[in-house]
NUZAMI-719370 format. One record per residue (C-alpha): x, z, y; residue in three letters. Coordinates in steps of 0.5 Angstrom, whole numbers, padded with zeros to 4 digits, always signed. Layout:
XZYALA
...
REM end
This chain:
-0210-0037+0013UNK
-0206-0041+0007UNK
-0212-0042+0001UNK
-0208-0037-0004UNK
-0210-0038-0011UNK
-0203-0035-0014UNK
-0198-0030-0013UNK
-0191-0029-0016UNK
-0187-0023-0015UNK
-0180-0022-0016UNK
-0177-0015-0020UNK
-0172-0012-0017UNK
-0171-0010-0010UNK
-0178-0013-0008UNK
-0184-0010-0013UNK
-0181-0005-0016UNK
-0178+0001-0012UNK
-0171+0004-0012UNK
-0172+0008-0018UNK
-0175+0002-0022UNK
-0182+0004-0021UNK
-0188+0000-0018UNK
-0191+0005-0014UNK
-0199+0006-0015UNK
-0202+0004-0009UNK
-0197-0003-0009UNK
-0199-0003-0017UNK
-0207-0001-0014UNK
-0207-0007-0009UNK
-0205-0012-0013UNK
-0210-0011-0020UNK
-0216-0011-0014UNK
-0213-0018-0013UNK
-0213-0020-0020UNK
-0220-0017-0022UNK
-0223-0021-0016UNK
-0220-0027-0020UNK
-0212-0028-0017UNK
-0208-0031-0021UNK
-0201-0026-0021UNK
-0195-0028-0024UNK
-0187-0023-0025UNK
-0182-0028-0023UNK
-0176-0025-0026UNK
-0169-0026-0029UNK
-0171-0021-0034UNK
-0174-0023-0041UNK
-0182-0021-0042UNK
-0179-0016-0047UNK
-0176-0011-0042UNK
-0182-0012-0037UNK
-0188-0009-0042UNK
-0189-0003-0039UNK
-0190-0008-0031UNK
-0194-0012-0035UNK
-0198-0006-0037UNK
-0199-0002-0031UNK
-0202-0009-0027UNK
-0207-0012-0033UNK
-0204-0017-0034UNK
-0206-0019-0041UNK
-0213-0024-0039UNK
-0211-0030-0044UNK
-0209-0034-0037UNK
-0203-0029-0035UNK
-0196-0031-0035UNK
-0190-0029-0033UNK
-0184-0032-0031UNK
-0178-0030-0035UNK
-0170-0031-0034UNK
-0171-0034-0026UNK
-0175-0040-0028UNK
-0172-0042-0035UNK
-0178-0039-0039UNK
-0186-0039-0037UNK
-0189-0035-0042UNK
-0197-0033-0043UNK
-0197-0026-0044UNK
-0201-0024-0050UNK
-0200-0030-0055UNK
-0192-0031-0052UNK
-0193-0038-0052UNK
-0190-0042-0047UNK
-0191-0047-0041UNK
-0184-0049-0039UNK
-0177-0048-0043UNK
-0170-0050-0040UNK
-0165-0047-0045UNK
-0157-0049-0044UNK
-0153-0049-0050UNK
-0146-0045-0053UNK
-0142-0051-0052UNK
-0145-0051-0044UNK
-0142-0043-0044UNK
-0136-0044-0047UNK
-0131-0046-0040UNK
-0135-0040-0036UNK
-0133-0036-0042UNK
-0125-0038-0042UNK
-0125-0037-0035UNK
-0128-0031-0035UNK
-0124-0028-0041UNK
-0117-0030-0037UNK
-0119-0026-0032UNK
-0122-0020-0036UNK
-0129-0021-0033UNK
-0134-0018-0037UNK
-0141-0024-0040UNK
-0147-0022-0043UNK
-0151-0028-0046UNK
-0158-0028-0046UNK
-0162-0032-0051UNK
-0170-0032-0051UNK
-0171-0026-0055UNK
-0164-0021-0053UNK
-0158-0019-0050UNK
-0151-0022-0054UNK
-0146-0017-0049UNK
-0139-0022-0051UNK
-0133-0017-0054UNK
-0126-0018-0052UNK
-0127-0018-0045UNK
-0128-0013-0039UNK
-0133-0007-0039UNK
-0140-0009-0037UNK
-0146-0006-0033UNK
-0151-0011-0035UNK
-0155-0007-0040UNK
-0154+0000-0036UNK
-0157-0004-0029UNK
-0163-0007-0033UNK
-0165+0001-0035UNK
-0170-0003-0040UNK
-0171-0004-0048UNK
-0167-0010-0049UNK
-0165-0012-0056UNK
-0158-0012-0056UNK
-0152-0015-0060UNK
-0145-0013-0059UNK
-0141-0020-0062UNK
-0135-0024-0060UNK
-0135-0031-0057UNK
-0134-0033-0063UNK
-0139-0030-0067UNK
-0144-0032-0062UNK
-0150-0037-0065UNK
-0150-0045-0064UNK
-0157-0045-0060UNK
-0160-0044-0054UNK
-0159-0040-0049UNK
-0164-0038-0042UNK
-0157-0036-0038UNK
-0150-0032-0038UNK
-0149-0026-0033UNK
-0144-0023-0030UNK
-0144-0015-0028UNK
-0139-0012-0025UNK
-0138-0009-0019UNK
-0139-0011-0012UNK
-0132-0012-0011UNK
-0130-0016-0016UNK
-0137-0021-0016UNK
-0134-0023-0009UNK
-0127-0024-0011UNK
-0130-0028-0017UNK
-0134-0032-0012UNK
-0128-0034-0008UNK
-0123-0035-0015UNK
-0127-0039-0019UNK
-0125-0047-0019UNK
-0131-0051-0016UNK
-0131-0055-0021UNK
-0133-0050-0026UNK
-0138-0047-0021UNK
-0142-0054-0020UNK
-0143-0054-0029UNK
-0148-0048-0027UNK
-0153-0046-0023UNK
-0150-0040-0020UNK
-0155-0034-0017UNK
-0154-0027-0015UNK
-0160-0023-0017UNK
-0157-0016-0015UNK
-0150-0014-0011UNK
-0148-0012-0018UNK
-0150-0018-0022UNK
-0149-0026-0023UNK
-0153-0031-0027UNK
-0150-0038-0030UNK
-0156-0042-0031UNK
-0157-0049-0033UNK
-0155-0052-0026UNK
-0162-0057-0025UNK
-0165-0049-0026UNK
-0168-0044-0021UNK
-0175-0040-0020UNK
-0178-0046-0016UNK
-0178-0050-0023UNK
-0182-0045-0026UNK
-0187-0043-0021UNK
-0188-0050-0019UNK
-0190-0050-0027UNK
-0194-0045-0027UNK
-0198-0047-0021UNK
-0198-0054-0023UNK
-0201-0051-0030UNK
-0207-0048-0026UNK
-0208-0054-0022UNK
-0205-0051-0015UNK
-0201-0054-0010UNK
-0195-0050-0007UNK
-0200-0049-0001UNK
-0204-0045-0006UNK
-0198-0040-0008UNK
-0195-0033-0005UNK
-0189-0031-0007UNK
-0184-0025-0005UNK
-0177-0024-0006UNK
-0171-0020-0003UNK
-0165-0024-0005UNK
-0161-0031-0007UNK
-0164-0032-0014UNK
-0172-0032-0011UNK
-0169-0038-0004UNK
-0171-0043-0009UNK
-0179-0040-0010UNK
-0179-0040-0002UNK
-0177-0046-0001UNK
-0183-0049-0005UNK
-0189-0044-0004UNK
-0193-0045+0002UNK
-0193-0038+0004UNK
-0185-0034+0002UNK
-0185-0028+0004UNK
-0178-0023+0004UNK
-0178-0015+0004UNK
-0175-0012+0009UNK
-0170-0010+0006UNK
-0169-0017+0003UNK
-0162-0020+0005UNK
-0161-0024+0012UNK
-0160-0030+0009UNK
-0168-0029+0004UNK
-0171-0027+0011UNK
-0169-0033+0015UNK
-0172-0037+0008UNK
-0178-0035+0009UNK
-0183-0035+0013UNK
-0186-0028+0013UNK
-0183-0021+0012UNK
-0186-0014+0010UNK
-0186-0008+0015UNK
-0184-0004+0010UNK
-0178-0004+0004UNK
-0180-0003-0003UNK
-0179+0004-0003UNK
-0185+0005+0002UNK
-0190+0000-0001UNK
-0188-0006+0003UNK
-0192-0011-0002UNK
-0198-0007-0001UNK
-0199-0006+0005UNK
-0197-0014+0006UNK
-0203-0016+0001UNK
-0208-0011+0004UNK
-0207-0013+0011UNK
-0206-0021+0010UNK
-0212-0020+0005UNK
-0216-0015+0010UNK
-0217-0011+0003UNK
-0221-0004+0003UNK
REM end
């Protein structure tokens, strides 16, 4: 059995349930881990102010605890929100994604490292809705956007209509970002060297561990970078094929049933 130091986990469709809740016995298993001395990590696309309650229900406030927050673009110390590791793109980076997007009425939410700016003038989004999370959040045009970094732009919308957007942007304007669906019903435009292997590696790296020493869980495109870099990937059950067949282990159960805490109280013989 693989020397894990470290354990990430990702949010949406993996620890939380489908009704964004982490169950109480994943949420025990876990904190027992970390009281015996894991390090443990959020791996999210959400910045660290929608997750305070997640961070909360697993103690996760020792002085060496992190999070890893817009899919890799900030690792970010959970007490004194001192980062490790920061990727930011700029306005300029964003303005060929927002011209295509307007020109075909799709919505933009810009995300910088403190709140949401949800772009106005062009098609309805659902981001804000989905995230079901204190976010802060301002209402401006494209225009009127700040000049200054930015962790990611989002794209909610339906199912539908993210695939069609998939197959009608041009290649040339999908090789300016790095392009992750975290959800059916969102895609995120990150900086294109960007994706959550970048900040874990960070992560690992600023505890003195190898990829071997990492275990990380995930259900979808946006955690295929973790997996490849971790020593043991795991993907839930209700994952998507293609995350299953990234890595190399995956739940018995969904996330609705407690997948992450039966996996870990078996792989770690907990009582």
């Amino acid at each position: 059995m693989a020397d894990i130091k470290l354990i990430g986990f990702d949010l949406d469709g993996t620890l939380l349930t489908g009704k964004k809740e982490i169950s109480e016995y994943t949420a025990d298993v876990i904190k027992q881990l970390h009281r015996a001395g894991m390090q443990i990590a959020i791996t999210t696309g959400r910045p660290i102010a929608a997750i305070g309650k997640f961070l909360q229900q697993l103690e996760l406030s020792q002085p060496e605890d992190y999070t890893l927050t817009f899919n890799g673009a900030l690792v970010i110390n959970n007490v004194t929100k001192e980062p490790i590791f920061k990727l930011a793109t700029t306005k300029a980076d964003l303005t060929p994604l927002y011209t295509w997007l307007a020109a075909n009425d799709y919505p933009m939410d810009v995300l910088d490292f403190d709140q949401n700016w949800q772009i106005a003038g062009v098609g309805k989004s659902d981001y804000v809705r989905l995230m079901q999370a204190p976010l802060l959040f301002e209402y401006v045009t494209f225009a009127e956007l700040p000049d200054q970094p930015y962790a990611k732009a989002v794209v909610s919308t339906t199912k539908e209509r993210l695939d069609d957007l998939l197959v009608k942007m041009p290649a040339e304007l999908q090789a300016q970002y790095h392009i992750v669906r975290s959800q059916p019903h969102i895609l995120e435009f990150l900086q294109p060297t960007l994706d959550k292997k970048v900040g874990v590696k960070a992560l690992a790296e600023h505890y003195g561990l190898t990829a071997e020493n990492v275990m990380v869980f995930g259900d979808a495109e946006n955690d295929l970078g973790m997996f490849e870099y971790a020593g043991t990937a795991v993907a839930m059950a209700n994952a998507t094929d293609e995350a299953k067949a990234t890595a190399n282990a995956v739940t018995a159960a969904t996330n609705d049933e407690d997948g992450i805490g039966k996996f870990l109280a078996d792989y770690f013989a907990l009582v």
